[in-house]
C-alpha positions in Angstrom: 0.0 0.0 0.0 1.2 3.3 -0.8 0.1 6.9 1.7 -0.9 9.9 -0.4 -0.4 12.8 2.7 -2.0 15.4 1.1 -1.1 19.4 3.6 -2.8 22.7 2.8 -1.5 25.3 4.1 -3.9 27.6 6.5 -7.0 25.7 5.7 -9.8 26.2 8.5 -11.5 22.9 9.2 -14.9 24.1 8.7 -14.5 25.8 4.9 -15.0 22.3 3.6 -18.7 21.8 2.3 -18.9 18.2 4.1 -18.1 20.2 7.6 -20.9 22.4 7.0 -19.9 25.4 4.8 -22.9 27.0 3.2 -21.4 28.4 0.1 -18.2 26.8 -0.6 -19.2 23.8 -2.5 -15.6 21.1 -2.2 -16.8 17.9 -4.1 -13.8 16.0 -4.2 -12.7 16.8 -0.1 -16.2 15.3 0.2 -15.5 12.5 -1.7 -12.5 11.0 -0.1 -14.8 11.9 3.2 -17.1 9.6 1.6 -14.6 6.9 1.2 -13.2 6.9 4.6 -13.6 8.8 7.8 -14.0 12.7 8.4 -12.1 13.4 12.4 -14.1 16.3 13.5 -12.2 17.1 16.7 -8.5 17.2 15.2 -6.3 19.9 16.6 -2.7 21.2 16.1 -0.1 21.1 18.6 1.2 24.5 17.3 -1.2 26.8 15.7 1.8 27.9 13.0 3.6 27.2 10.3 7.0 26.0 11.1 5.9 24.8 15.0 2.7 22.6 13.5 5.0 21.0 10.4 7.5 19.5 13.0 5.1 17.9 15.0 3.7 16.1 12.0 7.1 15.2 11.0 8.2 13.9 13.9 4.8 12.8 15.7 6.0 14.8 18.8 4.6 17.5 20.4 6.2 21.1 20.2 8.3 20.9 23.5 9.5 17.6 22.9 11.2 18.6 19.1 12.2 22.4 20.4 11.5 23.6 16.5 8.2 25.5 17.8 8.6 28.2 15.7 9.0 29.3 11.9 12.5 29.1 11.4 13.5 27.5 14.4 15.5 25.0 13.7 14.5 20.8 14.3 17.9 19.5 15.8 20.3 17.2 13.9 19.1 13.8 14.7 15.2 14.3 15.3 14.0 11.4 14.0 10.8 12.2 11.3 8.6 9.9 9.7 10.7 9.2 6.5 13.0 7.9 8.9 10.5 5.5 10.5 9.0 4.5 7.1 12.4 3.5 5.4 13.6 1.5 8.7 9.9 -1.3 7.0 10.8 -0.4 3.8 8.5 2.4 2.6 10.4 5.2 1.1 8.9 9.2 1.9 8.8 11.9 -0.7 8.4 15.7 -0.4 6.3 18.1 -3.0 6.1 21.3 -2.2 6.5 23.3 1.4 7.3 21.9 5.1 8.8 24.9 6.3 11.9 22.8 7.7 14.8 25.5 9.5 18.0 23.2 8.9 20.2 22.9 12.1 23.4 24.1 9.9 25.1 24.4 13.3 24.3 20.8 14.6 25.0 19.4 11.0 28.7 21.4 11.1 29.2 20.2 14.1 28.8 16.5 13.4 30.7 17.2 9.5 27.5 16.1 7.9 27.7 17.5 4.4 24.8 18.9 2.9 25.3 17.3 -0.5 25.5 13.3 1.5 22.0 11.3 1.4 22.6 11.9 5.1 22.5 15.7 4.5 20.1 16.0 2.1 17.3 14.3 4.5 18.5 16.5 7.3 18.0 19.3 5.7 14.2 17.9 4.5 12.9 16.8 7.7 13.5 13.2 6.6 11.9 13.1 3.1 14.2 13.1 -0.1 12.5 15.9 -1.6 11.0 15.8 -5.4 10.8 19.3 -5.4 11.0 21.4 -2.3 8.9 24.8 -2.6 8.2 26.6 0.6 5.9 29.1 -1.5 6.5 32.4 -0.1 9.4 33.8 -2.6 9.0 37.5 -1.0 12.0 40.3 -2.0 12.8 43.5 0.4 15.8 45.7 0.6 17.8 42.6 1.9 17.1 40.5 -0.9 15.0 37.3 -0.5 13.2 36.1 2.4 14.4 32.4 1.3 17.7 32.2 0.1 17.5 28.9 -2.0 16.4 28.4 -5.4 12.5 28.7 -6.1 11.8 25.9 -8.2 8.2 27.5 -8.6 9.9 30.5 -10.3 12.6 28.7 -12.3 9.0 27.1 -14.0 7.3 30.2 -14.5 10.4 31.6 -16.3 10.2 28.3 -17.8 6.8 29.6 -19.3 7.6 33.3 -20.3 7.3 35.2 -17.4 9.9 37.6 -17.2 11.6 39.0 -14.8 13.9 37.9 -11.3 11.0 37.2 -9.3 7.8 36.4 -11.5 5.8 34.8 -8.3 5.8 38.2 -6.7 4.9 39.9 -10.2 2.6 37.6 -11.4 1.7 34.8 -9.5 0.7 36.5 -6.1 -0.1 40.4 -8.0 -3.4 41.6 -10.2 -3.2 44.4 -12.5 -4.5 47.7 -11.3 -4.6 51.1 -13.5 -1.8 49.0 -15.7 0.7 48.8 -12.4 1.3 45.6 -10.3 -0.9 45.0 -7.8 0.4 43.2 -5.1 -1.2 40.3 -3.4 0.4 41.5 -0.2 -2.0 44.6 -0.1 -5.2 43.2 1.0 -7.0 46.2 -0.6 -5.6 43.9 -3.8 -7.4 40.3 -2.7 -10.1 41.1 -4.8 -8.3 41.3 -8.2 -7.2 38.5 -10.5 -3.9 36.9 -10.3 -2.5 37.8 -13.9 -1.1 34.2 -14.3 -2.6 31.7 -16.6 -5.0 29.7 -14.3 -2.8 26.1 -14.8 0.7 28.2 -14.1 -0.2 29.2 -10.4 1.2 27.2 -7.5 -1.8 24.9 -6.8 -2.0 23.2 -10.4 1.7 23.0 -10.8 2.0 21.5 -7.4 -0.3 18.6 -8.6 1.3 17.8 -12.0 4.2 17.5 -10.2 2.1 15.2 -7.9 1.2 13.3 -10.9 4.5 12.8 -12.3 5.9 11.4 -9.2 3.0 8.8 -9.4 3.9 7.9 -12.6 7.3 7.5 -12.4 8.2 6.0 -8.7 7.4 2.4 -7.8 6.3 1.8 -4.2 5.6 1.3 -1.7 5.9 5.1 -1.0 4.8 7.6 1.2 4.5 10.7 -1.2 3.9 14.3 1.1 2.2 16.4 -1.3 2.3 19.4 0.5 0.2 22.2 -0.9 1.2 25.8 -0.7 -2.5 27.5 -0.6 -4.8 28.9 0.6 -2.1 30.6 2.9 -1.6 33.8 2.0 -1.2 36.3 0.0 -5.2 36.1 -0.7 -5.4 36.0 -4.3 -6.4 33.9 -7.1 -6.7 33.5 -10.8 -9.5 33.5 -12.9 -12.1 31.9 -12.7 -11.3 31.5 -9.0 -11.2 35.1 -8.3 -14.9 35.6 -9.6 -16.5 32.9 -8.2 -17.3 34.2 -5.1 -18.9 37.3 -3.5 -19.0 39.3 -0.3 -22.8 38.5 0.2 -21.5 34.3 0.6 -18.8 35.9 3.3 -19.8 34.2 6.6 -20.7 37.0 9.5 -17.5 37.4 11.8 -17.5 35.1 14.8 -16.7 38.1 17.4 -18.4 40.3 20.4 -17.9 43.8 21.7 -17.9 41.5 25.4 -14.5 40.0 24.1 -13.0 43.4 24.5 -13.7 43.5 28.1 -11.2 43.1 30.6 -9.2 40.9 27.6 -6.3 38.6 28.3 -3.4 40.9 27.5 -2.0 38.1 25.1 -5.1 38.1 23.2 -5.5 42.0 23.8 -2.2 42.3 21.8 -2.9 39.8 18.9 -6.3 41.9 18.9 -4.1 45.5 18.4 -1.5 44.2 15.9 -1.5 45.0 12.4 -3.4 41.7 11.3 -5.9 41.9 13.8 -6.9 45.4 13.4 -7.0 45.0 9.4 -9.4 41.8 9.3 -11.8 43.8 11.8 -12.8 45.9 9.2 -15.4 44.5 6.9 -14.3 45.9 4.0 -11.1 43.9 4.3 -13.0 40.6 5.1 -15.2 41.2 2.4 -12.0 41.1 -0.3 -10.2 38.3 1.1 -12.4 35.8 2.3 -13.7 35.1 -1.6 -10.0 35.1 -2.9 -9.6 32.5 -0.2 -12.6 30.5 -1.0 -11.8 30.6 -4.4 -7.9 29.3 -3.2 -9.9 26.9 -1.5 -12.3 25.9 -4.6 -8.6 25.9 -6.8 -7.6 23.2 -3.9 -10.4 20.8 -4.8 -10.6 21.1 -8.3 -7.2 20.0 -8.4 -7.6 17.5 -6.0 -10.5 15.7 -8.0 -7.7 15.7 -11.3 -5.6 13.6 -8.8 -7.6 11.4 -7.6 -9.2 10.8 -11.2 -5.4 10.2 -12.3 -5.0 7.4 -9.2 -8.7 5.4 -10.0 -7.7 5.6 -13.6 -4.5 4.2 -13.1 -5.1 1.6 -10.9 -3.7 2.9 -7.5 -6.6 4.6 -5.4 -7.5 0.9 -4.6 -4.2 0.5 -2.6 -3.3 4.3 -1.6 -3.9 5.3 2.1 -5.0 9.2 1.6 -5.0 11.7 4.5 -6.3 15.4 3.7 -5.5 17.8 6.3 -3.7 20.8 7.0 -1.2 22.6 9.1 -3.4 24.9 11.1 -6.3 27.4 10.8 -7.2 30.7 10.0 -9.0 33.9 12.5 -10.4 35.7 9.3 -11.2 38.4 11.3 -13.4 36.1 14.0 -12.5 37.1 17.4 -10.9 40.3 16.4 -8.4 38.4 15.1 -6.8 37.5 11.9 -4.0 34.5 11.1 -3.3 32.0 13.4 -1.5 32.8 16.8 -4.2 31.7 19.7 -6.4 28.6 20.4 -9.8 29.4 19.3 -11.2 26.7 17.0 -10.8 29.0 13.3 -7.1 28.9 14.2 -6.0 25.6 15.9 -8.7 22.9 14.6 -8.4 21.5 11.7 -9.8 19.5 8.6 -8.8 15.6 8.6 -10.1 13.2 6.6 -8.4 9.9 6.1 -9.1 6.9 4.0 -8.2 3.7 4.1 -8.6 1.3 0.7 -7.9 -2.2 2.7 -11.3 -3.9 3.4 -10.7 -3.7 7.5 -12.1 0.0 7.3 -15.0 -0.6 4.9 -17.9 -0.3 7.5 -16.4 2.9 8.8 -16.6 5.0 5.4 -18.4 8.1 5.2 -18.6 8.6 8.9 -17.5 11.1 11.0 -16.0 9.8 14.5 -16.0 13.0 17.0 -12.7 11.3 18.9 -9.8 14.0 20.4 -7.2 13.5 17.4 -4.2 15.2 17.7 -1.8 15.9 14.5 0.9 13.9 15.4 -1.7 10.9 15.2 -0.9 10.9 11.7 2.9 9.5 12.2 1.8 6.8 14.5 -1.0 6.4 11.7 1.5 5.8 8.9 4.0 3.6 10.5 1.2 1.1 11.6 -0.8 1.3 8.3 2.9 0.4 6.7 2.9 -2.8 8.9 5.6 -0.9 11.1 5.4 -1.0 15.1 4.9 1.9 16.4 7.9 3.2 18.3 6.1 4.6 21.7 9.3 5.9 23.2 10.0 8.4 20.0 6.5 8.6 19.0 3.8 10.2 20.7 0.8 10.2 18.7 -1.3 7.2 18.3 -2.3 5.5 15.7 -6.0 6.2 13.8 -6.4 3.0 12.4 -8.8 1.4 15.4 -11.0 4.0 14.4 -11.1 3.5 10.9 -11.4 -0.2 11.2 -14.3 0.1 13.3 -13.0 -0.1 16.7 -13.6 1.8 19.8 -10.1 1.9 21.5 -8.8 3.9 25.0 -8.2 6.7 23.8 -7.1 10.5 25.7 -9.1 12.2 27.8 -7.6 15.9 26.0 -5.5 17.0 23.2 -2.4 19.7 24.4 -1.4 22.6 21.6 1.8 24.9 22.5 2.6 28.2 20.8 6.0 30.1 21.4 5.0 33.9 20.9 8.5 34.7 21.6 9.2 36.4 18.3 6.2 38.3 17.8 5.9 42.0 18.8 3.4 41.2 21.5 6.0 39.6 23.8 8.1 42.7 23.7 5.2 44.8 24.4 4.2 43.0 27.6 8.0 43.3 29.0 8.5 39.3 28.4 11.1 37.1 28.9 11.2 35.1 25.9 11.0 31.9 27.8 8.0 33.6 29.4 6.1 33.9 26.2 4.6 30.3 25.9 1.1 29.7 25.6 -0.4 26.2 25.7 -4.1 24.5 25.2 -5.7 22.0 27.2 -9.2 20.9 25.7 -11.1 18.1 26.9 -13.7 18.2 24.5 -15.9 20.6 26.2 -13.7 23.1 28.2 -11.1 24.7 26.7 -8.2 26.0 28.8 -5.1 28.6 27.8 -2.4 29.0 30.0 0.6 31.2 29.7 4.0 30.5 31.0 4.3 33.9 32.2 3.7 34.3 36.2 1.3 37.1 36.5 -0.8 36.4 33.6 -4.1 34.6 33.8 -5.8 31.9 32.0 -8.0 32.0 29.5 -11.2 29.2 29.9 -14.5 28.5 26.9 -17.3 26.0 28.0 -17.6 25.1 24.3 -20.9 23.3 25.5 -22.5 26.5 26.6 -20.6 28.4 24.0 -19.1 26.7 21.0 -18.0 30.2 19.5 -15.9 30.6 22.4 -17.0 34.1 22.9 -16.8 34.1 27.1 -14.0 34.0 29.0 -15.0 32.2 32.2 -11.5 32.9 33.4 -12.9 36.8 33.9 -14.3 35.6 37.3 -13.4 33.3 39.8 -16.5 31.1 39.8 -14.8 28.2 37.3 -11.8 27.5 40.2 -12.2 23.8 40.3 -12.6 23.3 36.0 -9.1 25.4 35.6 -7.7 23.1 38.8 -8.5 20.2 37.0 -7.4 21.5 33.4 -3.9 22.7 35.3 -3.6 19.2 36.6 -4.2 17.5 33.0 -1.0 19.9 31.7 0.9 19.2 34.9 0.7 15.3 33.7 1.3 15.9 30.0 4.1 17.7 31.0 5.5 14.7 33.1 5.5 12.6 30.1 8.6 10.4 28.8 9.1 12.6 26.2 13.4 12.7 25.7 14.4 9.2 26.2 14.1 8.1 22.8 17.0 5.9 22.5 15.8 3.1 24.4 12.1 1.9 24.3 10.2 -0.2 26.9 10.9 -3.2 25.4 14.3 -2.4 25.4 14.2 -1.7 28.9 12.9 -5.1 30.0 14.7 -6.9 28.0 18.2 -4.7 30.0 16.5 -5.7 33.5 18.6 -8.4 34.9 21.1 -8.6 31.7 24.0 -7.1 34.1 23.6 -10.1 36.0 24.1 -12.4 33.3 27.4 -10.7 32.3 28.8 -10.8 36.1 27.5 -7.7 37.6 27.2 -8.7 41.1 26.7 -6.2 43.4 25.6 -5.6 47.3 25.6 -9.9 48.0 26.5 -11.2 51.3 27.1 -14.3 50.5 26.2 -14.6 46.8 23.1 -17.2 47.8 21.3 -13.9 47.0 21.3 -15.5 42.9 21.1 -18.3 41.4 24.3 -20.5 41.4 24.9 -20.2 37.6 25.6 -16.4 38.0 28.1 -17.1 40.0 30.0 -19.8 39.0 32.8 -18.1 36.7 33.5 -16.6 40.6 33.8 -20.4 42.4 36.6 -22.7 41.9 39.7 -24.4 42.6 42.6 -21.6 42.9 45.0 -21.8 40.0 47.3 -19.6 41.1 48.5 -18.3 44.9 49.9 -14.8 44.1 49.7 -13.7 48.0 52.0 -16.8 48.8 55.8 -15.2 49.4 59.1 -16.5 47.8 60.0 -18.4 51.0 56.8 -20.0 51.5 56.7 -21.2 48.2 59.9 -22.9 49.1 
């Protein structure tokens, strides 16, 4: 069996027509629903980019890789799921982003040369990359935001569009009054990409996609790992007309948020994305470029799929959709991702399984706590792999697909290091102070910040599934935070680090000293067994303490 692991990038769980949408039609997301089974309680453990990625590399949470940040490098070593899928003989392929920070430092420091195999899958998070594009080829004074090559570019120049940088000028930029109109101006969301339609990143992505099914023999694990709808919001034609501000869902927000506010949130709510996307006007531009992204998304996955029934391999391909984290859009004052509210750190996951074990399970929804690094553990079992426990510390999906109702967690945990961001700074932070994390146990929803002095943040998502009232504002929810509080204190007492020895390993070490002559604190030695001490009994070969005389 092969694994299609299909990533979009900033795609909220519930702008999916089968979770609900009522405008945004996505036909082929709801068919692979239909196949298998939709997880409608899937959450992040890092609501961004860089943070998210390395926990579904790895299947570890944030503060167990240390990468919890975009561009934070994952450590030399880490291991990721290509290297649990090669060790059972499944090899793991990269198209498009993962946002991977290379530790240069630990990789100079061991001589690991960039150009080795070795190198080359350090640098990838583990996967030997078909083509590595992280999407966002931005220029300033300084020159690039990403130094390496676009690949994305090198194509488009490939197809006549000029210039050094034809993704900024054409790819993400309309045409306004005959001057570029950049994607990174929202006031620009509304305009049409001037790129050919099958040029932009989604389509070429997917052909790409398509080659690489054509050409590799498995089985393989193939990451296709979409750069959309992330931002910038804009779209080519006919994406960019499809939708209208009318279809644009009413903000999920309240005047009573703004009311003796967390300061966190307070300062997410005051920054420059937060105070754009609570204007209408700017909601009412970008949320149809990003259904449209969205709409692009599907389209292209139907050609994919169609390509895998009508070769022969959706019958023995393992697909998960899902993405990296959510997206505010301007609910809760807010816009991006950042916080814990449901628009930015739920997400969509949909996974099907072609073996016959999950047939009485398709085109269900099963409302477990998932977590993202599920999806490792998910993978390395589906490939008929054990699933290392002491590295690993997600679980495996497949009980759920094949029908089963197993033990399963009593809350899902999401961390987010707001260290770099502006907000941190503003509050007079340490930066180890500025770490936020999520404890939801499927009803109450808990935020607690490293910082000392700063209150939590609590939503009875029963009472209030828009998360609109902090119960955290008074003091009459003591005992719920208490026993929130606890479930982190125990998360955080997890085995998280020894990853070199597993519990098998351990038993299988309990007594071996013995065996090899370790023999200490015995009185007598009747304390073991007699054949653990029998290369220490004997006849005395030798007399070394007799003298010269007395040997005489």
């Amino acid at each position: 069996m092969n694994i299609l692991f299909v990533m979009y990038d900033q795609l909220r769980f519930d702008y999916l027509s089968c979770a609900g949408h009522p405008h945004l039609h996505t036909p082929n997301f709801d068919r692979v629903a239909g196949m298998g089974v939709r997880f409608s309680n899937a959450y992040v453990q890092s609501p961004i980019c860089g943070g998210s990625r390395m926990c579904f590399y790895t299947g570890r949470y944030a503060a167990s890789h240390g990468a919890q940040w975009n561009n934070f490098p994952l450590r030399v070593g880490e291991q990721t799921l290509g290297d649990h899928l090669r060790k059972i003989g499944m090899s793991c392929h990269l198209i498009g982003k993962t946002h991977m920070k290379v530790d240069a430092e630990g990789m100079a420091r061991l001589g690991l040369s960039a150009d080795s195999v070795i190198g080359v899958r350090q640098s990838e998070c583990g996967f030997d990359p078909w083509v590595r594009d992280d999407g966002l080829w931005a220029q300033g004074p300084d020159g690039f935001y990403d130094e390496k090559r676009s690949p994305y570019n090198e194509y488009l120049k490939s197809q006549g569009y000029d210039g050094e940088n034809p993704w900024a000028d054409y790819a993400n930029a309309g045409i306004k009054d005959d001057q570029i109109a950049s994607g990174w101006m929202f006031d620009h969301s509304n305009l049409p990409a001037n790129i050919r339609e099958e040029d932009s990143e989604t389509p070429w992505l997917t052909r790409e996609a398509i080659r690489f099914v054509d050409k590799t023999k498995g089985p393989w694990c193939m990451h296709l790992s979409y750069i959309k709808p992330h931002w910038p919001y804009i779209v080519p034609e006919p994406y960019a007309s499809m939708y209208e501000a009318g279809q644009v869902p009413a903000p999920i927000r309240s005047e009573d948020e703004k009311r003796d506010t967390h300061p966190v949130y307070e300062g997410f709510m005051n920054g420059l994305v937060g105070q754009a996307f609570s204007k209408d006007d700017v909601r009412a531009k970008v949320i149809p470029a990003y259904m449209g992204l969205i709409k692009q998304c599907d389209d292209q996955l139907g050609l994919l799929l169609d390509h895998l029934e009508t070769t022969g391999q959706l019958s023995d391909t393992m697909i998960v959709l899902t993405s990296d984290h959510g997206d505010y859009l301007g609910d809760h004052w807010l816009g991006e991702k950042n916080l814990f509210h449901d628009p930015s750190v739920k997400i969509p996951m949909i996974v099907y399984d072609p073996r016959a074990k999950a047939d009485a399970t398709r085109g269900t929804v099963c409302d477990a706590l998932v977590e993202s690094i599920d999806v490792a553990a998910t993978f390395i079992e589906a490939a008929g792999g054990e699933v290392p426990d002491h590295i690993i510390e997600g679980r495996s999906l497949l009980p759920w697909l094949h029908g089963e109702s197993p033990e399963w967690r009593d809350y899902v945990i999401s961390e987010y290091d707001f260290s770099a961001q502006p907000v941190g700074a503003k509050l007079g932070l340490a930066p180890r102070d500025c770490r936020l994390f999520m404890v939801f146990d499927g009803r109450y929803k808990l935020m607690h910040c490293a910082a000392p002095d700063l209150r939590p943040m609590l939503f009875d998502l029963a009472t209030d599934p828009d998360e609109l009232n902090d119960l955290a504002r008074g003091m009459d929810h003591s005992d719920t935070i208490l026993r929130l509080t606890q479930y982190l204190h125990e998360w955080g007492l997890r085995m998280s680090q020894r990853v070199t020895k597993s519990e098998s390993d351990i038993i299988g070490m309990r007594g071996g000293s013995l065996r090899r002559g370790i023999l200490p604190f015995m009185v007598d030695g009747s304390e073991v067994d007699a054949e653990l001490t029998v290369k220490y009994r004997g006849p005395v070969r030798q007399n070394h303490l007799q003298t010269d005389s007395e040997i005489e």
